[in-house]
N, CA, C and O atoms as a GROMACS GRO file, in nm:
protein
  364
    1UNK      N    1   2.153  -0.316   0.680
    1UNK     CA    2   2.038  -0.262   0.608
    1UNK      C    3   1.915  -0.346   0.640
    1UNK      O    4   1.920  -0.467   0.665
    2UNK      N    5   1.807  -0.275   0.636
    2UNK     CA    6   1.707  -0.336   0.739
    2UNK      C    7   1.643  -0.465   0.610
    2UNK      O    8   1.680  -0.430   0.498
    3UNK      N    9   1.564  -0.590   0.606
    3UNK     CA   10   1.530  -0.671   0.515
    3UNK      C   11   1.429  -0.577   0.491
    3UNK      O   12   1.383  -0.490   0.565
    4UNK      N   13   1.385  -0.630   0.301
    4UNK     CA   14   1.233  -0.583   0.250
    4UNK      C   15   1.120  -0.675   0.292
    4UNK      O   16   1.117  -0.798   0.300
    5UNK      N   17   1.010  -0.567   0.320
    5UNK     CA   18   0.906  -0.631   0.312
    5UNK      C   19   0.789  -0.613   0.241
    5UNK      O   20   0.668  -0.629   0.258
    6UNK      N   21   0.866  -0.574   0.152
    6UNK     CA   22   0.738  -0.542   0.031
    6UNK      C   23   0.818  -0.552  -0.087
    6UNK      O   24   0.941  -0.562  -0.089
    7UNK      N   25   0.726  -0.548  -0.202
    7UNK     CA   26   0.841  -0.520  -0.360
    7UNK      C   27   0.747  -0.456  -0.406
    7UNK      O   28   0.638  -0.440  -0.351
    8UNK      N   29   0.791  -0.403  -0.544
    8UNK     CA   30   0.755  -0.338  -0.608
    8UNK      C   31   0.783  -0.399  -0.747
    8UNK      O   32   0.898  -0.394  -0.789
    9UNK      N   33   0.682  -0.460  -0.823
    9UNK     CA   34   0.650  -0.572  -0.961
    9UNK      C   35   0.710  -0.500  -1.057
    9UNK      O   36   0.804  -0.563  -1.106
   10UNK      N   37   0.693  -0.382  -1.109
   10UNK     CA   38   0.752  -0.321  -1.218
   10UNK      C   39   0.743  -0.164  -1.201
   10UNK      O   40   0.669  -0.091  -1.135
   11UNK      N   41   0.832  -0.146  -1.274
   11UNK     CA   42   0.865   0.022  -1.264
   11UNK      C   43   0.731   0.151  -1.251
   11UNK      O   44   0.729   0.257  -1.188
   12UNK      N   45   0.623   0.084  -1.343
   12UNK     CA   46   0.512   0.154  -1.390
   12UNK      C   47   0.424   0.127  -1.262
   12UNK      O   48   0.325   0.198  -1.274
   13UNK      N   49   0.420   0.077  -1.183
   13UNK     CA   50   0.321   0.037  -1.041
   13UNK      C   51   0.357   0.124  -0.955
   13UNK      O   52   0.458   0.180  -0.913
   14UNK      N   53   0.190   0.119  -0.933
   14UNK     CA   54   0.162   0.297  -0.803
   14UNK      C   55   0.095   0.174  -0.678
   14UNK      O   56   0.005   0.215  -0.605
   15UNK      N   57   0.123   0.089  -0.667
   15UNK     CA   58   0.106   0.017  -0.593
   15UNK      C   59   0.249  -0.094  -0.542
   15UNK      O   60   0.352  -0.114  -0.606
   16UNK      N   61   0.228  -0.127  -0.465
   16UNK     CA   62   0.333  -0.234  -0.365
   16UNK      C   63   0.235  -0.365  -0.329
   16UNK      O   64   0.114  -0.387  -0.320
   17UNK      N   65   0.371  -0.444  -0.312
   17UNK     CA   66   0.289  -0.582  -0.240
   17UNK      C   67   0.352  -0.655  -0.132
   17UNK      O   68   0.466  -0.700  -0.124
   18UNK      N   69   0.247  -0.658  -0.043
   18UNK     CA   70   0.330  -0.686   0.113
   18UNK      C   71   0.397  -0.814   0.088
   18UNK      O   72   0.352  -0.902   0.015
   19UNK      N   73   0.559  -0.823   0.184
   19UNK     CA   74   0.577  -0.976   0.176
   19UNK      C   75   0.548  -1.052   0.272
   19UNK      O   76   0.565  -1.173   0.286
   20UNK      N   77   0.496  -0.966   0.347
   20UNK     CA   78   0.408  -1.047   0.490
   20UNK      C   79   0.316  -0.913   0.532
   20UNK      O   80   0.299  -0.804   0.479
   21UNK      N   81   0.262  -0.983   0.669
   21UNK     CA   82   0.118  -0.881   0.735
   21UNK      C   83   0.221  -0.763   0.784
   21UNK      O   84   0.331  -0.787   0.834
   22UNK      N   85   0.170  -0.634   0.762
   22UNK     CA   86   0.224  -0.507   0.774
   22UNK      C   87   0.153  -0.470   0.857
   22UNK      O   88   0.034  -0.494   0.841
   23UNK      N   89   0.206  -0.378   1.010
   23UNK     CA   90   0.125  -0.358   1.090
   23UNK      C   91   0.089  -0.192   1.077
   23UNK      O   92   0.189  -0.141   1.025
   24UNK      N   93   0.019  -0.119   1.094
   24UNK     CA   94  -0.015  -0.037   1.052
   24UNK      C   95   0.100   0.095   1.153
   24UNK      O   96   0.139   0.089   1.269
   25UNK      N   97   0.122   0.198   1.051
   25UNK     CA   98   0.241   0.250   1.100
   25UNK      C   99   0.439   0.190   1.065
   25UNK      O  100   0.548   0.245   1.073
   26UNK      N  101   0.402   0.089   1.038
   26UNK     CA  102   0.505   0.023   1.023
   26UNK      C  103   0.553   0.065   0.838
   26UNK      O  104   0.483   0.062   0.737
   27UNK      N  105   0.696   0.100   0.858
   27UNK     CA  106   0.755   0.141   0.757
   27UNK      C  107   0.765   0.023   0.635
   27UNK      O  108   0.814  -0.086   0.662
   28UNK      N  109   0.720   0.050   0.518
   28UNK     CA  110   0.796  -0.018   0.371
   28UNK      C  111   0.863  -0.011   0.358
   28UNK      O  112   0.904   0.105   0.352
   29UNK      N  113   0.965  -0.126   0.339
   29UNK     CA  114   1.102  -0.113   0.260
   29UNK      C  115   1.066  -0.196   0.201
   29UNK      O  116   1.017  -0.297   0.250
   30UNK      N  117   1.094  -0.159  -0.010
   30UNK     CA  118   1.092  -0.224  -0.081
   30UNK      C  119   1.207  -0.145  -0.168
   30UNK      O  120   1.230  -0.025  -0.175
   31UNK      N  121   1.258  -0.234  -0.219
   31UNK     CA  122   1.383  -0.232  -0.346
   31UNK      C  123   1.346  -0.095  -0.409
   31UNK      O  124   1.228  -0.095  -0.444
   32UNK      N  125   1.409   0.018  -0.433
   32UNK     CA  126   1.386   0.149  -0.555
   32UNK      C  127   1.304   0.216  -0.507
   32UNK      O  128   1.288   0.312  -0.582
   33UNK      N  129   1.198   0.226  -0.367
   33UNK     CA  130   1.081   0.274  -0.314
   33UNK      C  131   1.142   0.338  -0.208
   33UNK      O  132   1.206   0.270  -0.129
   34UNK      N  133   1.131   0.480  -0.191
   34UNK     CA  134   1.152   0.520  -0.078
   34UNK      C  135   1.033   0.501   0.017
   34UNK      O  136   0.914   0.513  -0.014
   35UNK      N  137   1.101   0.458   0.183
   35UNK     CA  138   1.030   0.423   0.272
   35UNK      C  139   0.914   0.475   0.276
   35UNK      O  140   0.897   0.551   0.181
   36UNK      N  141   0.801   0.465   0.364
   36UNK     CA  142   0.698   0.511   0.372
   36UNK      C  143   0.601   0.428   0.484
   36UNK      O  144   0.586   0.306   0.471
   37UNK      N  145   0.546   0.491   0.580
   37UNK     CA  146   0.470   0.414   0.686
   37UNK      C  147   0.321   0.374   0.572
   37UNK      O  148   0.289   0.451   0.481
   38UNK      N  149   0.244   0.239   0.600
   38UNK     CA  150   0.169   0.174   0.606
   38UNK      C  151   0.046   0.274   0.703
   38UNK      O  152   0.073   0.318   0.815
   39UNK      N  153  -0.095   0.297   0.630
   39UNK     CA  154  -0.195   0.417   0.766
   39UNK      C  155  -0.294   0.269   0.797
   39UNK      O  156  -0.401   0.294   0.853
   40UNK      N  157  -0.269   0.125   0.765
   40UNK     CA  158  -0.390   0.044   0.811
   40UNK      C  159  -0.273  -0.070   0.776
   40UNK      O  160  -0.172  -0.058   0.708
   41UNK      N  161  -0.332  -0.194   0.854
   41UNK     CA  162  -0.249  -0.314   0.861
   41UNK      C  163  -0.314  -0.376   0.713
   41UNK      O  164  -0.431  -0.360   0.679
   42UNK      N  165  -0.222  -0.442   0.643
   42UNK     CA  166  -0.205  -0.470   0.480
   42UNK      C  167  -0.147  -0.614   0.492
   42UNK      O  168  -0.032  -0.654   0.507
   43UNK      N  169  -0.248  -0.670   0.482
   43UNK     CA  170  -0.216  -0.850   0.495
   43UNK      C  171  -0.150  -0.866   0.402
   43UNK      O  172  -0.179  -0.796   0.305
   44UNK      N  173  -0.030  -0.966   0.387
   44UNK     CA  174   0.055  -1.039   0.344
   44UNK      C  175   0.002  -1.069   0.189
   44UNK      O  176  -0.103  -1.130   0.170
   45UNK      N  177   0.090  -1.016   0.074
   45UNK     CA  178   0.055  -1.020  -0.042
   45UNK      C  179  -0.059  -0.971  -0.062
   45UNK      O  180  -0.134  -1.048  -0.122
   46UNK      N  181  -0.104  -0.870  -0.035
   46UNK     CA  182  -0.186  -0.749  -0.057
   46UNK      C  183  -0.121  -0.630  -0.114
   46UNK      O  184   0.000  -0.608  -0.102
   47UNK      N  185  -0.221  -0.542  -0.187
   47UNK     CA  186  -0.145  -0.432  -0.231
   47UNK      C  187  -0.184  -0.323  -0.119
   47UNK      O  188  -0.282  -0.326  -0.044
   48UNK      N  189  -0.042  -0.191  -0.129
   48UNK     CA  190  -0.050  -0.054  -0.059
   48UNK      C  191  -0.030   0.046  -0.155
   48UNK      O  192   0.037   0.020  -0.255
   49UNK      N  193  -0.089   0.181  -0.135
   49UNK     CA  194  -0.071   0.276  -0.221
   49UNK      C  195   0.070   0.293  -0.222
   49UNK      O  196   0.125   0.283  -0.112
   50UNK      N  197   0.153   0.321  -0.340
   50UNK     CA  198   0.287   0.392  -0.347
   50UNK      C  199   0.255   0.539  -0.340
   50UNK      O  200   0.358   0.601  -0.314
   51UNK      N  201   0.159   0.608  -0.352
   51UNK     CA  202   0.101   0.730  -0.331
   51UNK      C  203  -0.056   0.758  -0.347
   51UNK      O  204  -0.136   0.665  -0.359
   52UNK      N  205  -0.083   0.852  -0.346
   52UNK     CA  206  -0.222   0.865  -0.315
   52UNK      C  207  -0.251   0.912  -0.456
   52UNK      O  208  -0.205   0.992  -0.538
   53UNK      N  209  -0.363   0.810  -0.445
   53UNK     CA  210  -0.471   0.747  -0.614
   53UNK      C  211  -0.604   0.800  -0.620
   53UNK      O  212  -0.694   0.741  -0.560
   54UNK      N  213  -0.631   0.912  -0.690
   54UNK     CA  214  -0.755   0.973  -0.654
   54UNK      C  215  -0.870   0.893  -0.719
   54UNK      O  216  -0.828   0.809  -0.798
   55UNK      N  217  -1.021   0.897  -0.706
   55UNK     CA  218  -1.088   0.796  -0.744
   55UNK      C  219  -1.105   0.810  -0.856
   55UNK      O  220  -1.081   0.927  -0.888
   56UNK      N  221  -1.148   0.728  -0.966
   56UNK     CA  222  -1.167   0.708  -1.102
   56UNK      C  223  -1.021   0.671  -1.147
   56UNK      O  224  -1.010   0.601  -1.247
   57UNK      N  225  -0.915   0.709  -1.086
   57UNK     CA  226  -0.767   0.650  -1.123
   57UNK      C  227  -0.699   0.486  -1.124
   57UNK      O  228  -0.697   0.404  -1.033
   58UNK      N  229  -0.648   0.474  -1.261
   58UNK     CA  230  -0.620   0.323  -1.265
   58UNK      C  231  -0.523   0.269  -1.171
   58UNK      O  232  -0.432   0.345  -1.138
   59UNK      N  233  -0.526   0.173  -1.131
   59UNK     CA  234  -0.450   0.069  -1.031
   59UNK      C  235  -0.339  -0.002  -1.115
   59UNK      O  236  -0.366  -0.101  -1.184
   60UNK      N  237  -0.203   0.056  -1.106
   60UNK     CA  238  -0.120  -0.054  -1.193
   60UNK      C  239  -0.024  -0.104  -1.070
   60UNK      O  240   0.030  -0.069  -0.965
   61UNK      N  241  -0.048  -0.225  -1.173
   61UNK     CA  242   0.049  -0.361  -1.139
   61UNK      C  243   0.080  -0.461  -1.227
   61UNK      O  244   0.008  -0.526  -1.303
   62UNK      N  245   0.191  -0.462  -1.205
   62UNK     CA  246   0.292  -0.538  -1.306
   62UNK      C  247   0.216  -0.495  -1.436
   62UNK      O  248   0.144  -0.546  -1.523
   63UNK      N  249   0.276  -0.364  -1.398
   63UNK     CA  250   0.286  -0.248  -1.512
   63UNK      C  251   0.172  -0.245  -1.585
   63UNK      O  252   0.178  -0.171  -1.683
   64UNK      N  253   0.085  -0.293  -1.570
   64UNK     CA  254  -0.062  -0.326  -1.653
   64UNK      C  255  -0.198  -0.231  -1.542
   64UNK      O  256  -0.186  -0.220  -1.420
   65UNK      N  257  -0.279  -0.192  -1.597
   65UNK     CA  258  -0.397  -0.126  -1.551
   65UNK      C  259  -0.460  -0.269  -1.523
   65UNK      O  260  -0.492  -0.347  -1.614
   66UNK      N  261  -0.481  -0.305  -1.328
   66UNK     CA  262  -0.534  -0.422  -1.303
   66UNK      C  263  -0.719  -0.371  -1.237
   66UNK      O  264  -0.818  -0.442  -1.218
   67UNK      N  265  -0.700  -0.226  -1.217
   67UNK     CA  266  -0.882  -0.177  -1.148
   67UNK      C  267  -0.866  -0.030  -1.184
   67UNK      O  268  -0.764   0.015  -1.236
   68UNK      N  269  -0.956   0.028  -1.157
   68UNK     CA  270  -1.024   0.145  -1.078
   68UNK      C  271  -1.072   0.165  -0.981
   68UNK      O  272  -1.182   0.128  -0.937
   69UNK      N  273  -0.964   0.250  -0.922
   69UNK     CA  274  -1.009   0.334  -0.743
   69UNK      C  275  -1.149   0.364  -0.778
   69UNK      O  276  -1.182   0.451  -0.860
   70UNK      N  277  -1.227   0.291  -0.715
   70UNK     CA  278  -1.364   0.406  -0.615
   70UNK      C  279  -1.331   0.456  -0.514
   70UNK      O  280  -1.353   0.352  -0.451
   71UNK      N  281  -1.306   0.505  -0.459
   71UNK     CA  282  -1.245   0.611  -0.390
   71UNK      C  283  -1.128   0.675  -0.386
   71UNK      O  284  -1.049   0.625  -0.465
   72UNK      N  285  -1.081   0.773  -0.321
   72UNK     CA  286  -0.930   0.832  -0.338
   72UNK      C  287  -0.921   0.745  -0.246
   72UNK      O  288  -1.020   0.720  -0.177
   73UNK      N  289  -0.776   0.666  -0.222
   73UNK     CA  290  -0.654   0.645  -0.122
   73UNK      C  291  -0.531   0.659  -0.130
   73UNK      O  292  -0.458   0.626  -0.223
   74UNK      N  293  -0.496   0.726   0.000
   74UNK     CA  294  -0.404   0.765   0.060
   74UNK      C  295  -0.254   0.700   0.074
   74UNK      O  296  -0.253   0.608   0.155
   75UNK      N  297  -0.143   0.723   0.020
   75UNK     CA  298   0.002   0.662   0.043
   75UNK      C  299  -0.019   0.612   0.161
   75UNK      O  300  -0.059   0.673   0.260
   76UNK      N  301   0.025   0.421   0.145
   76UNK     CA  302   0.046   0.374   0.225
   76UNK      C  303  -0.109   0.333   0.299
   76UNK      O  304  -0.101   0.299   0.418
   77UNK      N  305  -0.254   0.335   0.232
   77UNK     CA  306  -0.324   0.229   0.251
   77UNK      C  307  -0.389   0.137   0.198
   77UNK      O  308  -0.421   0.183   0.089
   78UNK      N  309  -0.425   0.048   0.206
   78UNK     CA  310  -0.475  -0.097   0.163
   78UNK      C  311  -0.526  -0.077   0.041
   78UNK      O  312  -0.625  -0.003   0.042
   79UNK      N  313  -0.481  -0.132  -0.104
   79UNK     CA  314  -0.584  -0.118  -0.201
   79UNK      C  315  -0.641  -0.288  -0.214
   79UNK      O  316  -0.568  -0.387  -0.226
   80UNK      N  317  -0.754  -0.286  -0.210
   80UNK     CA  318  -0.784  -0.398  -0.178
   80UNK      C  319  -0.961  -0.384  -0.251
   80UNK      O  320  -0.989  -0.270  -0.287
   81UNK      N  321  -1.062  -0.484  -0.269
   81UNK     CA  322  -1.203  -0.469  -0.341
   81UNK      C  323  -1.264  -0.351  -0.232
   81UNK      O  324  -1.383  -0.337  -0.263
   82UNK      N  325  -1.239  -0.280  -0.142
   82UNK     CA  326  -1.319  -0.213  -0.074
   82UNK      C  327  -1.278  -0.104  -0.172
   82UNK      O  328  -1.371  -0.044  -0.226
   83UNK      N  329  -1.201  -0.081  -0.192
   83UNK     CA  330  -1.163   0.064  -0.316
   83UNK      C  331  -1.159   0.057  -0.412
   83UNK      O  332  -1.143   0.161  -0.476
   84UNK      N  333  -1.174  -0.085  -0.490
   84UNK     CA  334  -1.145  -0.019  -0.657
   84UNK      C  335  -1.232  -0.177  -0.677
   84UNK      O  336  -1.274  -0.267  -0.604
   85UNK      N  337  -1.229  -0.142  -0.827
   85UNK     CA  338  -1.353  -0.257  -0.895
   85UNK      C  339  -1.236  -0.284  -1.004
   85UNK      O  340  -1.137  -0.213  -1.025
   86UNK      N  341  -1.271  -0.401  -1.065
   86UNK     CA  342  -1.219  -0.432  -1.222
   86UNK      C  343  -1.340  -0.393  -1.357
   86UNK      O  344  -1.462  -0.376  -1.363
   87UNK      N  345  -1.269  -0.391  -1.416
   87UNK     CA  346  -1.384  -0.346  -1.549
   87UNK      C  347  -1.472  -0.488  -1.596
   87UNK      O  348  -1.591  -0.515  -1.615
   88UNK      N  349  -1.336  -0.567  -1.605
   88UNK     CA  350  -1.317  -0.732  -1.652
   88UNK      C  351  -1.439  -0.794  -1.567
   88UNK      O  352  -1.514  -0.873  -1.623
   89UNK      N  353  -1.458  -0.762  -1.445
   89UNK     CA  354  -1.542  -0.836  -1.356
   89UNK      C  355  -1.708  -0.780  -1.344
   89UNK      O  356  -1.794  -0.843  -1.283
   90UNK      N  357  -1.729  -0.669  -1.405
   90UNK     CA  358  -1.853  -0.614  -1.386
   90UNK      C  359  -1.910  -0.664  -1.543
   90UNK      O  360  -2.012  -0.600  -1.566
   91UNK      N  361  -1.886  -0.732  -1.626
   91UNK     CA  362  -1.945  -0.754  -1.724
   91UNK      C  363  -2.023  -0.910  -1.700
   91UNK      O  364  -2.094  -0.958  -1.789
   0.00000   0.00000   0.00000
């Protein structure tokens, strides 16, 4: 069985976190997650969509609402400050 390279923090997360640099195209395997190719390379402990997050939609991780998408993205690319803001941080 092939090793993981990603996990998945808690049940409630629409997001993943690389366990190293993911090259783009390159399949996820994480524990309970069915596979899924990576559409952009996702540096090492970064998050990836577990599916596609339309914009104004919350970002969970470790089961907690951590941003908001500004933009929609797509299963399997980078959520990272180019797409989503925190609430916590704009005050």
């Amino acid at each position: 069985m092939p090793t993981e390279n990603a996990f998945r923090i808690h049940p409630r997360d629409n997001v993943i976190v690389a366990l190293r640099d993911l090259a783009q195209g390159e399949e996820v395997r994480a524990k309970g997650v069915e596979s899924f190719p990576v559409l952009e390379k996702i540096p090492a402990s970064h998050k990836a969509a577990l599916r596609d997050i339309p914009a104004g939609e919350e970002i969970i991780k470790y089961g907690e609402v951590v941003a908001v998408c500004t933009r929609d993205i797509r299963k399997g690319q980078w959520v990272h400050t180019h797409n989503l803001e925190s609430e916590r941080w704009k005050k």
